[in-house]
Rosetta silent file (secondary structure, phi, psi, omega in degrees, C-alpha in Angstrom):
SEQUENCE: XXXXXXXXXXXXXXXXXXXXXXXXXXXXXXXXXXXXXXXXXXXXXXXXXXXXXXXXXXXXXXXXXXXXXXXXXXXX
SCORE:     score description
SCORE:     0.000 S_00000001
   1 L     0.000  -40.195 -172.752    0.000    0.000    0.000 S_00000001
   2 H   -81.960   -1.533  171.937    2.544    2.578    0.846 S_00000001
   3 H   -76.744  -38.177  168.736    4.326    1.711   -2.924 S_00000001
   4 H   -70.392  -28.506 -174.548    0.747    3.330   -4.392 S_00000001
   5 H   -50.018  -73.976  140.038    0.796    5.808   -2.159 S_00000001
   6 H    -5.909  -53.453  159.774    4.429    6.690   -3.160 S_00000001
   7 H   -59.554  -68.783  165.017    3.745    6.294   -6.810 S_00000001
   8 H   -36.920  -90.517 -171.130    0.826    8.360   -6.833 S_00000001
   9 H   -15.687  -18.362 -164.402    2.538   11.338   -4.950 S_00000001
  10 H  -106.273  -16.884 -169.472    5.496   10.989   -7.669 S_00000001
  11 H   -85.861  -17.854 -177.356    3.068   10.769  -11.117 S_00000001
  12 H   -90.940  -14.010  169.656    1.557   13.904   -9.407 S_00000001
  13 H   -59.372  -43.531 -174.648    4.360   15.653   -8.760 S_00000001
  14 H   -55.433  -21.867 -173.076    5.788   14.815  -12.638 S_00000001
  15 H   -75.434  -35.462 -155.281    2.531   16.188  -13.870 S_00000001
  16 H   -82.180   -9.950  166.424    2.710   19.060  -11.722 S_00000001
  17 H   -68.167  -50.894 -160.302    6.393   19.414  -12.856 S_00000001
  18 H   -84.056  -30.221  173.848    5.759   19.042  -16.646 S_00000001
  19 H   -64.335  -38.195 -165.491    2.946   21.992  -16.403 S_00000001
  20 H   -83.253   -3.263  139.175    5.280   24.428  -14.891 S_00000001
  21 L   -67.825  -16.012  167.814    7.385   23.621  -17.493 S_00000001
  22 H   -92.636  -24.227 -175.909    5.275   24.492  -19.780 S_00000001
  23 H   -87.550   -8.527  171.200    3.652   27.320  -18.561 S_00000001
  24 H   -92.548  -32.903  176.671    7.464   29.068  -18.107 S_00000001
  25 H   -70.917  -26.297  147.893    8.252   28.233  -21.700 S_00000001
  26 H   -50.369  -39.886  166.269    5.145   29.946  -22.585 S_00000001
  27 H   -88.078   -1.134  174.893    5.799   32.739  -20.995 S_00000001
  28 L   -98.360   18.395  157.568    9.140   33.137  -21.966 S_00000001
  29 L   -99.454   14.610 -166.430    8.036   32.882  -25.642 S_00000001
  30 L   -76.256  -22.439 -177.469    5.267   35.498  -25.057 S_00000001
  31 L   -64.237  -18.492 -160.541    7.669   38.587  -26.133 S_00000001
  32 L   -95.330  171.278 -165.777    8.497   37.148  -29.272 S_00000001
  33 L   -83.828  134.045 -179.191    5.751   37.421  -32.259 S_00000001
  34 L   -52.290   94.625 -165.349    2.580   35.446  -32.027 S_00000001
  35 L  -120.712  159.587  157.368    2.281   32.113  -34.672 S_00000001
  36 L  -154.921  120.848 -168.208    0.254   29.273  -34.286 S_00000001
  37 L   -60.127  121.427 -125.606    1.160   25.944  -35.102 S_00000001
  38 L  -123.489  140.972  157.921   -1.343   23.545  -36.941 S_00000001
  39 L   -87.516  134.834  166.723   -1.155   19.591  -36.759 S_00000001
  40 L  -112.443  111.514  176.679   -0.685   18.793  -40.400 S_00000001
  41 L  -103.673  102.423 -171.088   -1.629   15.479  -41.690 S_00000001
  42 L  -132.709 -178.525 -173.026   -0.779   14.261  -45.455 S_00000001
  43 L  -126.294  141.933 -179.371    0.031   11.470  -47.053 S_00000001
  44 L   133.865 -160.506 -164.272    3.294   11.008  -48.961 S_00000001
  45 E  -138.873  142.350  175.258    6.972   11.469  -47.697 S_00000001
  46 E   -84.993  121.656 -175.804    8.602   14.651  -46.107 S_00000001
  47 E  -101.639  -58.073 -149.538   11.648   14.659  -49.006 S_00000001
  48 E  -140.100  170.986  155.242   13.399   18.097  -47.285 S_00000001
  49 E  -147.982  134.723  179.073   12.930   20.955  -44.819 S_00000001
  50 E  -105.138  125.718 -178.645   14.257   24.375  -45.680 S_00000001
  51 E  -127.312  135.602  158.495   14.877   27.328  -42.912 S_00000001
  52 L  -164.160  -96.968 -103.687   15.908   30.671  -44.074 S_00000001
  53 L   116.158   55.678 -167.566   15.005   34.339  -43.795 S_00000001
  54 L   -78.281  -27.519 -170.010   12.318   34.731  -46.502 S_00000001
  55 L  -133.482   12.869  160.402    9.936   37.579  -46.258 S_00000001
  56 L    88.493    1.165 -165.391   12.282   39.937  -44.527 S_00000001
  57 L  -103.960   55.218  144.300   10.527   40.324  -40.736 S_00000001
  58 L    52.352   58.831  148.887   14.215   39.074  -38.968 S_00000001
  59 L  -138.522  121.906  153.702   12.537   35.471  -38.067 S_00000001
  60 L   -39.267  124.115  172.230   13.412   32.129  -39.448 S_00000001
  61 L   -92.490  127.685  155.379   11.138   30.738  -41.906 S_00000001
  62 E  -120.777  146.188  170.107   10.519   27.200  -42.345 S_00000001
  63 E  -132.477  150.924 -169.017    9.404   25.369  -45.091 S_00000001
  64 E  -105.479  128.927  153.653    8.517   21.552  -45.322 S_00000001
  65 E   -96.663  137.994 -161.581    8.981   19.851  -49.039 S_00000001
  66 E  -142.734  131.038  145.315    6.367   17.008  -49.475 S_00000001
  67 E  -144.927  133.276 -164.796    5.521   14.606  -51.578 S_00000001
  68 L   -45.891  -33.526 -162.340    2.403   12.626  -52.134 S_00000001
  69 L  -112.849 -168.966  179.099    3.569   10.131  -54.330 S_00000001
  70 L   -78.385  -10.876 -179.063    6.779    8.118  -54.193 S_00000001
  71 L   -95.847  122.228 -163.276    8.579   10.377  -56.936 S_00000001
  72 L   -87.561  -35.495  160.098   10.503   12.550  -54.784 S_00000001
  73 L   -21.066  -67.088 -168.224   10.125   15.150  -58.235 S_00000001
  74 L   -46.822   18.271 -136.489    6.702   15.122  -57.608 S_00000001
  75 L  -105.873  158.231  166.884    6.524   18.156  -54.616 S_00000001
  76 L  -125.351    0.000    0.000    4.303   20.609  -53.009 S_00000001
């Protein structure tokens, strides 16, 4: 009994551990400019990812190359 006890007390600490990690990384990304990420789901194969400095506002740009079909050519 005192091994559940023991457990519990430690998965709630980890939880209560993993929010305040999150909640600090949030705020220490709040200065920087506001995006919001999308789950993207396709079908096909991620051939590349490209980061560079594209549209001029001093933030790294990413872009994902995709392609549906097995012909790596074949991109969106």
């Amino acid at each position: 009994m005192p091994n559940d006890i023991q457990k519990a007390i430690g998965m709630t600490l980890l939880t209560f551990w993993g929010i305040s990690v999150l909640s600090i990384t949030s705020v220490l990304a709040a200065d920087q400019d506001m995006f919001e990420i999308y789950s993207l789901e396709v079908e096909g194969h991620i051939c590349e990812f490209v980061t560079g400095e594209f549209n001029n506002d001093n933030l790294i740009d990413l872009i994902v190359i995709y392609s549906p079909h097995s012909n790596r050519y074949t991109r969106y």
